[in-house]
C-alpha positions, -999 to 999 in steps of 0.1 A, spaced: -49 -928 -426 -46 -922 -386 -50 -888 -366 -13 -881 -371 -14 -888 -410 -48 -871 -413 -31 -836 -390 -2 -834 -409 -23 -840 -443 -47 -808 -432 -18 -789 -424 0 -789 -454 -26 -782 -476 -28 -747 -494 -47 -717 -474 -52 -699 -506 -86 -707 -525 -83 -721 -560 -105 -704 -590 -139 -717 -588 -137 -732 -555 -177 -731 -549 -180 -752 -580 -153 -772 -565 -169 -780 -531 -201 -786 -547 -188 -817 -567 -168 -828 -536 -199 -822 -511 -223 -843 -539 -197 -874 -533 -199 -875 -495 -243 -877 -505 -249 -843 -504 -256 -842 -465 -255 -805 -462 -287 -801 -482 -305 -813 -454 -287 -789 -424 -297 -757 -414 -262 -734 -412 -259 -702 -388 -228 -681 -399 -202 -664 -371 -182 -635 -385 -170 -605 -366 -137 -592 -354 -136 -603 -317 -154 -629 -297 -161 -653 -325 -151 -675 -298 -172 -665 -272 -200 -662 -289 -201 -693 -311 -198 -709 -277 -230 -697 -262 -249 -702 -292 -238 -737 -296 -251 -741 -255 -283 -725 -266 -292 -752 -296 -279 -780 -271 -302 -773 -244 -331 -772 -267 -319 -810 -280 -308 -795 -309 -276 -813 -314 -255 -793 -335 -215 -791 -348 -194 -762 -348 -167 -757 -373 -146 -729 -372 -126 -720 -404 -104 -696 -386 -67 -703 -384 -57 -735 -362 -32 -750 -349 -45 -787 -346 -76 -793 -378 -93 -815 -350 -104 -790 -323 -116 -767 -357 -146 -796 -349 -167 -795 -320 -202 -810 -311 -212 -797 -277 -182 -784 -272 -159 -815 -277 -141 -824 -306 -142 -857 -323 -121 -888 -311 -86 -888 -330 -106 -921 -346 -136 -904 -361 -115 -875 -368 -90 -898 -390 -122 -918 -402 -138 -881 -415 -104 -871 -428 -99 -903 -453 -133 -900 -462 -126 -862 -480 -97 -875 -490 -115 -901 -505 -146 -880 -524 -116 -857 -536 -94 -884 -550 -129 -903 -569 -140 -864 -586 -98 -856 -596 -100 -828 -573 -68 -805 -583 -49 -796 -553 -74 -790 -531 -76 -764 -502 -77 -770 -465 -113 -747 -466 -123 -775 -487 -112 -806 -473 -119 -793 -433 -156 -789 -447 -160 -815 -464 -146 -837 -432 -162 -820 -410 -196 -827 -424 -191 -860 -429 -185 -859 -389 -214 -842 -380 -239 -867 -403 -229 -895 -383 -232 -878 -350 -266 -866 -365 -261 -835 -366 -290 -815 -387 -279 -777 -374 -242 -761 -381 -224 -734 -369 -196 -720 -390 -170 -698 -379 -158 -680 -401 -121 -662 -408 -121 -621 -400 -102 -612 -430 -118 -633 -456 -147 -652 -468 -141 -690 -481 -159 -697 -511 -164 -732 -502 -185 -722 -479 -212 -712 -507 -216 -746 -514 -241 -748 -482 -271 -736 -479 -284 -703 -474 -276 -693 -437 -306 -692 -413 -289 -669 -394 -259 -646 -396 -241 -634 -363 -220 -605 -363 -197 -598 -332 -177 -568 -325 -161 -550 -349 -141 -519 -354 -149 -492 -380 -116 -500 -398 -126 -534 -409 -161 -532 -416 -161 -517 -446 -137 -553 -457 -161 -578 -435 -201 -567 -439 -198 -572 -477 -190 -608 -467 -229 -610 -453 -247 -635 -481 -276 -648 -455 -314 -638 -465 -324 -652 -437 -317 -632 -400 -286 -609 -393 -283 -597 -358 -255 -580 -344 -238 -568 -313 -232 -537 -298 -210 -517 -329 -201 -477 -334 -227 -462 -357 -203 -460 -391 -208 -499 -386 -245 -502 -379 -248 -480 -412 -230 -501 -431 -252 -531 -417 -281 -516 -425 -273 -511 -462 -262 -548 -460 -297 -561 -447 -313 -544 -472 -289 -557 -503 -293 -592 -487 -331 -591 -475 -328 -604 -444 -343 -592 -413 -317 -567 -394 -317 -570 -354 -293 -554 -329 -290 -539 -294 -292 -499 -286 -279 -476 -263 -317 -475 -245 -322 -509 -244 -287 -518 -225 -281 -514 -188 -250 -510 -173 -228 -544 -165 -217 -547 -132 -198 -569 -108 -214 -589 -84 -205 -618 -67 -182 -635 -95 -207 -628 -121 -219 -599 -148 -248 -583 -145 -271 -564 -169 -304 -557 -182 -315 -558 -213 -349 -541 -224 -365 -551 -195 -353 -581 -186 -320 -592 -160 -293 -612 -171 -261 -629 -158 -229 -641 -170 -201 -665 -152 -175 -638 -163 -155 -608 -149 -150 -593 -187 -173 -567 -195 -165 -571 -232 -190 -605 -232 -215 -589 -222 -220 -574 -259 -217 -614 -269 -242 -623 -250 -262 -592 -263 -260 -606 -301 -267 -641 -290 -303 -630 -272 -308 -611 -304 -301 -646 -324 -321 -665 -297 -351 -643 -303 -344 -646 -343 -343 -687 -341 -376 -689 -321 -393 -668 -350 -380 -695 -378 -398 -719 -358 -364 -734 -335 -382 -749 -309 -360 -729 -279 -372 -712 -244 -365 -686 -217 -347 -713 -198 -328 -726 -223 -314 -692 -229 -307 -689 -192 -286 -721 -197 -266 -710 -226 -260 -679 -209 -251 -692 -173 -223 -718 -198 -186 -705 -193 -171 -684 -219 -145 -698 -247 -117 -707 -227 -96 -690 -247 -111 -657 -235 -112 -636 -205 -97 -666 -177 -91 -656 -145 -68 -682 -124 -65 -667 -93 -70 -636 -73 -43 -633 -46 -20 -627 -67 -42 -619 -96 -32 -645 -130 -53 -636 -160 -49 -650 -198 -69 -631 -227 -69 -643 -267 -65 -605 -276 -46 -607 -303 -55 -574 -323 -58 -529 -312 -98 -540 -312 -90 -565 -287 -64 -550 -268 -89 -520 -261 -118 -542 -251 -95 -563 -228 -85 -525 -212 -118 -513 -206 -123 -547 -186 -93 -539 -164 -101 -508 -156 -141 -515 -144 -119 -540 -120 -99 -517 -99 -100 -542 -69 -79 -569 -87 -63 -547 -111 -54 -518 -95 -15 -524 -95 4 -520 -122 6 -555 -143 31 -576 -153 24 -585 -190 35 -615 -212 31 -616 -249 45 -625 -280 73 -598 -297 45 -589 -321 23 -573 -296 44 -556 -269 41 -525 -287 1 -520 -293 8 -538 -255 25 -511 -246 8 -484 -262 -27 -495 -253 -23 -503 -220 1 -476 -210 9 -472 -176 -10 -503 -164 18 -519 -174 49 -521 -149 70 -553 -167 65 -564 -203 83 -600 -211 81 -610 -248 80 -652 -254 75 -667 -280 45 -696 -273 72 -723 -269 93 -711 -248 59 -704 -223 62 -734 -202 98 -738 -201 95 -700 -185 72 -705 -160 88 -738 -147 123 -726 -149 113 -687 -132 92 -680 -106 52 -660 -112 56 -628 -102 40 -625 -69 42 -587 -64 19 -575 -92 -10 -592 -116 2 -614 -140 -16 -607 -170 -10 -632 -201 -21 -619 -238 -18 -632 -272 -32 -647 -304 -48 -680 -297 -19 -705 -298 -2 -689 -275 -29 -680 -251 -38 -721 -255 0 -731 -245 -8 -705 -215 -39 -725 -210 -18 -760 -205 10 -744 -187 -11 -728 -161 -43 -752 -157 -16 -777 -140 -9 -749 -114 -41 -733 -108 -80 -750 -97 -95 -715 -100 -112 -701 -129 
């Protein structure tokens, strides 16, 4: 099959796991030869800045010479970019050539209707053997855990990003590694709960505290912290990634004690890497034009405490676009920041902005899921140099 037969195959497959789906992707893993016996996995869950996050940890392994994949088994629009090794998906060739071979493994074991957790994983690790990739990072979904994914080994390393006290309770259980679990910044109903986790799973519990953290701040185009002792710096304007950036020290720390062979420096460089570019992205500052992937309250609340520790370019009240769904937590979260909401549906994005002018009067700010902040992303990046 080709990259369009391969998408549209992905696509249509089933969301919902079938019984026994470990089992399932066991026998289809054994088929491809069993490559993910010989990779070492680190798990990404969390309620915001998966993204982010995965992203910083993937620069880390990289500029060790660690070549690793990322897969991400959240919901996307195109299967391909769910694949990533240093940050770039594979060719619509080797994407098509991974594809058939799944389709393949599932076909020669009788696989009943399998699932697109399934067949993504199973392609995607047929990609990442033949770029030799021996570490993996898996993203995984906010609101469930895909059994297929208990077909791999035992996580080196779990990462948990931020999370709100509502869904915790529904995510932490979802914890299986026995190997490290380190966090960022959460309220203290959460870091309960992940303590009673770590203990259940046996695996070494690490996060940041209120002592340890120094206040982020501005300075030329950049954030600026400290952490227990030590300064830090990131190539952002959203406060929110500094707690990213937090839980990725915490995990560089935890990969150096199971014997990853990573440094200072190649922290520095993970850190001083962009953040996902669906996040916090800033195209210009006179008039101020900012897209954010906050697609959730949790979000939305993180993305106003950000605007408000940036009263010099968001002092005036904004100009908002986002899809129907959101104007009201929109609305309601960001209150009177908020002097014009316009709801679009992703689609109709870049037949807006070429057929009306940006507003010119007052910051744009552009906020939605991820497929609409992406068809943002394309709209604007032919417009804008800055970001």
């Amino acid at each position: 099959m080709n990259e369009t037969h391969a998408t549209k195959y992905l696509i249509g497959l089933p969301r919902t796991e079938m019984p026994g789906t470990a089992e399932r992707a066991r026998r289809l893993l054994s088929q491809i030869g069993d490559v993910h016996k010989s990779i070492s996995v680190i798990k990404i869950l969390g309620e915001a800045g998966k993204s982010s996050a995965s992203s910083l940890v993937a620069a880390l392994m990289a500029s060790g010479g660690i070549r690793t994949g990322v897969l991400s088994l959240t919901p996307q629009s195109e299967p391909r970019l769910a694949i990533r090794i240093e940050n770039e998906p594979p060719s619509h060739e080797m994407f098509a050539k991974a594809v058939t071979a799944a389709w393949n493994a599932a076909r020669e074991i009788g696989l009943e209707a399998p699932t697109y957790g399934e067949m993504l994983l199973t392609a995607a690790l047929v990609h990442f053997s033949n770029e030799g990739c021996r570490t993996i990072i898996l993203i995984l979904p906010k609101n469930q855990h895909l059994s297929a994914t208990s077909a791999l080994p035992p996580s080196k390393l779990c990462l948990l990003t931020s999370t709100s006290g509502e869904l915790a309770p529904a995510l932490i259980p979802l914890i299986d590694t026995a190997g490290d679990l380190v966090s960022a910044p959460q309220d203290p109903s959460v870091y309960r709960l992940l303590t009673e986790r770590a203990a259940q799973t046996h695996c070494r519990l690490s996060f940041p505290t209120k002592k340890d953290v120094g206040e982020a701040a501005i300075q030329n185009g950049k954030l600026h912290f400290s952490y227990r002792g030590a300064a830090y710096s990131l190539p952002t304007l959203a406060h929110y990634q500094r707690d990213n950036a937090l839980a990725v020290i915490e995990a560089y720390h935890a990969l150096v004690r199971q014997g990853f062979r990573l440094t200072e420096n190649d922290l520095e460089h993970a850190l001083a890497t962009p953040p996902s570019a669906l996040g916090f992205r800033l195209f210009s500052l006179s008039p101020t034009r900012l897209i954010d992937a906050a697609d959730t309250p949790f979000r939305l609340r993180a993305l106003a405490d950000s605007l408000g520790k940036l009263p010099s370019l968001f002092g005036e009240p904004l100009t908002v676009w986002t899809e129907p769904r959101l104007a009201e937590p929109v609305r309601r979260i960001l209150g009177d920041r908020v002097a014009m909401l316009r709801e679009l549906e992703p689609g109709t994005l870049r037949r807006t902005i070429k057929k009306d002018p940006l507003p010119k009067e007052t910051p744009l700010l552009v906020v939605g899921a991820k497929p609409f902040a992406a068809e943002a992303l394309r709209a604007l990046n032919d417009l804008f140099l800055y970001s």
